[in-house]
C-alpha positions in Angstrom: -33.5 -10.4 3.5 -29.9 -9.5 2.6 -29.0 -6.2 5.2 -28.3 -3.5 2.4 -27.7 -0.9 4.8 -23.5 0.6 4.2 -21.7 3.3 6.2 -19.7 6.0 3.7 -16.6 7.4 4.6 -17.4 10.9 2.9 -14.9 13.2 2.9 -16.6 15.9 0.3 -13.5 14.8 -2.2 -13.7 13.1 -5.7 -12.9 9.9 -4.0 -15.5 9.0 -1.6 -18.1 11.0 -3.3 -17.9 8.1 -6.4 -17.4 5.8 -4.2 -20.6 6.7 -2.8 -22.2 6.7 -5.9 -21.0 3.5 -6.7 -22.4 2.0 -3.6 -25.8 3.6 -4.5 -26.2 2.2 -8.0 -25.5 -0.7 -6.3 -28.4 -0.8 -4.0 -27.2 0.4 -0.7 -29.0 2.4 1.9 -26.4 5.0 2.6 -25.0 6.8 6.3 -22.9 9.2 5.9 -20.2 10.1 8.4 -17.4 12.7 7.6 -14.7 13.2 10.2 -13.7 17.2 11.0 -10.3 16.6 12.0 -8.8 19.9 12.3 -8.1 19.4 8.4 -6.6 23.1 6.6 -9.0 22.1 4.0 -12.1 22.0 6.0 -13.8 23.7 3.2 -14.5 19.8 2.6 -16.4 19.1 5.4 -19.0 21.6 3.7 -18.8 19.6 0.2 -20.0 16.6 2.3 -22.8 18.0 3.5 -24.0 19.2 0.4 -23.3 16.0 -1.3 -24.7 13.9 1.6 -27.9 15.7 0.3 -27.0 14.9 -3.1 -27.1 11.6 -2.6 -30.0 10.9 -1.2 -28.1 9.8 2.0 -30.2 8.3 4.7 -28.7 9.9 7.6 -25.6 11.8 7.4 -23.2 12.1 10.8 -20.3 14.9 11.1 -17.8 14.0 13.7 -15.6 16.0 15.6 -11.8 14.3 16.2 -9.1 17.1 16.4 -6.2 15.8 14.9 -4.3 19.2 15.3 -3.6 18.2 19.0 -1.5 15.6 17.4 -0.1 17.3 14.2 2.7 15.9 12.5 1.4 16.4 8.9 0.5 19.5 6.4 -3.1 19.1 6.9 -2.8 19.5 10.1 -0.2 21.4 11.0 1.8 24.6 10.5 3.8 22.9 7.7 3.8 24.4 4.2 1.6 22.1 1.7 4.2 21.2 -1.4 3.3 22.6 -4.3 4.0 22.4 -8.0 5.8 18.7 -7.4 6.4 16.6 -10.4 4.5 13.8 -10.7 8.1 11.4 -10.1 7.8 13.7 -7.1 4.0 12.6 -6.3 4.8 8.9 -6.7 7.9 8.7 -4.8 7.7 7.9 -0.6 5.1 9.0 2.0 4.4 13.1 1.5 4.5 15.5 4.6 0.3 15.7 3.9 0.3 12.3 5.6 -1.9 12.2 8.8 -0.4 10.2 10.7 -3.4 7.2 12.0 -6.1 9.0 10.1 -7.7 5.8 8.4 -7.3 3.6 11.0 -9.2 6.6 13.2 -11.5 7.3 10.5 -12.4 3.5 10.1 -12.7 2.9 13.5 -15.6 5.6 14.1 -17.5 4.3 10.8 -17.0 0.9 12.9 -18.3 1.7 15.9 -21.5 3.5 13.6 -21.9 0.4 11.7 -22.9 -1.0 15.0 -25.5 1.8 15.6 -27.0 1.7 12.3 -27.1 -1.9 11.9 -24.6 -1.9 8.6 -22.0 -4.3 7.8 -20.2 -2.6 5.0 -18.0 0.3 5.1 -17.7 2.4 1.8 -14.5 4.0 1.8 -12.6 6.0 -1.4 -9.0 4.5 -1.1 -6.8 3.8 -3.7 -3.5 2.2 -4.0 -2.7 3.6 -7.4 -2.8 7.0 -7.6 -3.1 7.4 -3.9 0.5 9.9 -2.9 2.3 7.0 -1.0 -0.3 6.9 1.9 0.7 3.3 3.4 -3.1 3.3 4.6 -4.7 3.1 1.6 -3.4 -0.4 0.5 -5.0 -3.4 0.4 -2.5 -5.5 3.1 -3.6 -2.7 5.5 -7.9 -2.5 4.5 -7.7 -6.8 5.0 -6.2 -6.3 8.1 -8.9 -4.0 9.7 -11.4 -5.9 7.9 -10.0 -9.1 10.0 -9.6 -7.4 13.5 -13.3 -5.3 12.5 -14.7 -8.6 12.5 -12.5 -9.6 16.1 -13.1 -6.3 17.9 -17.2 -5.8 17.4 -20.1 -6.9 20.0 -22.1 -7.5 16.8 -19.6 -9.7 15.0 -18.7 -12.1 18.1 -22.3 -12.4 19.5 -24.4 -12.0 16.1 -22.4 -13.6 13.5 -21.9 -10.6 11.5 -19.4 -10.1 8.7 -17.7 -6.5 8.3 -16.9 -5.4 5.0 -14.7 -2.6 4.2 -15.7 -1.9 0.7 -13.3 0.0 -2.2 -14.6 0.1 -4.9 -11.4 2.5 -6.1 -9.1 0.6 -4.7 -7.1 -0.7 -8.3 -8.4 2.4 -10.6 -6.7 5.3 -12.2 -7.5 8.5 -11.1 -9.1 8.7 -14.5 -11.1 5.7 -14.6 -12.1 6.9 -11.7 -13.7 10.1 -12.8 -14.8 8.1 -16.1 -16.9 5.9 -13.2 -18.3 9.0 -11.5 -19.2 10.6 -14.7 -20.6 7.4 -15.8 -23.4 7.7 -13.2 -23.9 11.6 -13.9 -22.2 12.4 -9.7 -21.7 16.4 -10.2 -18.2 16.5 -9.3 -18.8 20.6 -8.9 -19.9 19.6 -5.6 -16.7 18.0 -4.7 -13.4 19.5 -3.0 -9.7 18.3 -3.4 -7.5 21.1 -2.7 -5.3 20.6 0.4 -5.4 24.3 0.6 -8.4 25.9 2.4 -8.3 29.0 -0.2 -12.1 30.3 -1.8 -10.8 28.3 -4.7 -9.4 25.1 -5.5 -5.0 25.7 -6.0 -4.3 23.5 -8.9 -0.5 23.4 -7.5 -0.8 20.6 -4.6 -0.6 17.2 -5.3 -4.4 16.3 -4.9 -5.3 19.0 -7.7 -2.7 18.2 -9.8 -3.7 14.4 -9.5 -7.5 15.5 -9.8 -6.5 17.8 -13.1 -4.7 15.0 -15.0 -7.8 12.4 -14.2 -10.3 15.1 -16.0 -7.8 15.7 -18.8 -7.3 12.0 -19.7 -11.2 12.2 -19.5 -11.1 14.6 -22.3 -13.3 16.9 -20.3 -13.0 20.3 -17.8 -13.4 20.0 -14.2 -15.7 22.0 -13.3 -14.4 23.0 -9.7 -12.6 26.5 -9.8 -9.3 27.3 -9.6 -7.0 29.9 -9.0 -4.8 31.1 -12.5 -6.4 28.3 -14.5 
């Protein structure tokens, strides 16, 4: 019998909520793990937990890394988030809200849980399109862990076992996207974007800017709250 069992990367944003979702239409007992990494947003963490429930998530995992001992990028640091960029701005090099490592960190825990929970995929929300320069949300670099996942693991050198990082995002617009959440009726109300850790969402980083012009191409209102809008 095929093992069905997939560890998500769940953040509490858009992203790895539908891919999430996507996983579970597809038939895949879900484990959640979310990272706390001294993120500014931690508001986040919180959306996971709730949506963790949502889903229908068999077990859901919060882990505690503290990337603030580190620093070195606006989520993480005392270092002003850019606001109100334009979107040439957006597309253009690797942005200050960078962390530097954090999906090669974050990959390497759902790795080592994998192990635990007897899982061979890892659901994770990366995309290369709309996806702010990060350098760790490519493909080149998600092959490459794939390949040393599949070097590094007790379970794949003794038991034959073939790790699978899984994106389903990994080509779409932010739009199609949403259109794919929508599709399979995720409550995106639940989710959290804003690299701001305000009450409400900004609507002037780069994430809710993105997240705003996804909903609008959808034709329809995101219905997170935000400041002035």
């Amino acid at each position: 019998m095929e093992n069905t069992n997939a560890v998500v990367l769940l953040s509490g944003g858009l992203d790895s909520a539908t891919a999430a979702v996507i996983a579970k239409s597809q038939g895949y007992n879900l484990y959640g793990l979310t990272i706390a990494y001294g993120q500014r947003h931690l508001r986040e963490v919180e959306s996971a937990k709730v949506l963790a429930n949502a889903l229908g998530m068999v077990q859901h995992r919060i882990v505690d890394i503290s990337l603030r001992e580190i620093g070195g990028s606006a989520l993480t640091d005392d270092i002003p988030v850019p606001i109100n960029r334009s979107d040439n701005e957006i597309s253009t090099g690797i942005p200050i809200t960078y962390v530097p490592a954090r999906n090669t960190i974050f990959l390497s825990v759902a790795l080592g849980y994998a192990e635990v929970v007897d899982a061979n995929v890892i659901v994770a929300g990366m995309n290369q399109v709309d996806y702010s320069g990060y350098p760790d949300c490519r493909s080149e670099y998600l092959n490459a862990f794939e390949k040393m996942a599949n070097l590094a693991t007790k379970a794949g050198v003794e038991n034959d076992i073939k790790y699978k990082i899984y994106t389903p995002l990994i080509d779409m617009k932010k739009a199609e996207i949403i259109a794919s959440g929508l599709k399979l009726s995720l409550d995106y109300s639940l989710t959290w974007s804003c690299y701001n850790g305000g009450e409400f969402a900004c609507g002037k980083c780069d994430s809710c800017k993105i997240r705003l012009a996804g909903f609008a191409e959808n034709g329809t209102k995101d219905p997170v709250i935000y400041e002035n809008l």
